[in-house]
N, C-alpha and C positions, 0 to 999 in steps of 0.2 A: 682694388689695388691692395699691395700689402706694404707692410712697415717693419724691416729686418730691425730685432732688439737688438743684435749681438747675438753669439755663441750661434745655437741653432732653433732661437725661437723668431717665430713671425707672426704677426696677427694683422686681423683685417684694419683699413683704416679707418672705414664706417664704423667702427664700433670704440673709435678712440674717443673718448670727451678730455683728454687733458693730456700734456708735457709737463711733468714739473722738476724742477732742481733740487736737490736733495738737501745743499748747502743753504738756497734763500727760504726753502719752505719750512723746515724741521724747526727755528725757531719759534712756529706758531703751536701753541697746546693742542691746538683743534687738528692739526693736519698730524703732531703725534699722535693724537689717539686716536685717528683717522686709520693711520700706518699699522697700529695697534692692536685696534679692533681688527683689521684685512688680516691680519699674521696668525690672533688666536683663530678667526672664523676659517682659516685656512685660504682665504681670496688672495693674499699674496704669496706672489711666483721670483722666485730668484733666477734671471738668467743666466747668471755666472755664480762660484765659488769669489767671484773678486769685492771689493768692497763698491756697494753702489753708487752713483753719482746722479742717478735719476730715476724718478718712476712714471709710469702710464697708468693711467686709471682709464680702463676700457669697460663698457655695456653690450652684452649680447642677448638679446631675449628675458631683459629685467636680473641680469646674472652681471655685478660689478666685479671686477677683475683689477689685481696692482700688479701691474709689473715691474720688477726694481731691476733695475739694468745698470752694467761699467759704463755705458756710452751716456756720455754728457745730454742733457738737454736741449741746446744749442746742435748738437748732429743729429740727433733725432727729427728736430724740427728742421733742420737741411735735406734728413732726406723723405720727409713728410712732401715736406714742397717739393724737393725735385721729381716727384711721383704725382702731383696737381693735386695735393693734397685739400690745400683751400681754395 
């Protein structure tokens, strides 16, 4: 199955290991230089020009992937599950 980010990206849901919120996560140093590291190493992906509200940190063949997406966390994980996600 797959997991619409927004805009025109989709990635598999097998390869998601995480939903996070941009708003409760960013306060921890670790997940900034987490966000950080992804941006210079080039792993983070921006699905929109909009400002984010959440990321997915996906794994495909030992390759971590961020993707920062408009669409909240909470919809994501709405339509994770409406897809039998867990």
């Amino acid at each position: 199955m797959y997991l619409h980010l927004g805009q025109d990206s989709v990635i598999r849901e097998s390869t998601v290991i995480g939903i996070f919120d941009l708003d409760n996560t960013t306060g921890s140093k670790i997940t900034r230089d987490f966000l950080s590291r992804a941006e210079r190493e080039g792993r983070a992906l921006y699905v929109s020009g909009e400002l984010p509200k959440a990321f997915v940190v996906t794994e495909d063949r030992g390759n971590t992937g961020v993707w920062l997406t408009q669409l909240g966390s909470q919809t994501l994980f709405r339509r994770a599950c409406d897809e039998d996600f867990i």
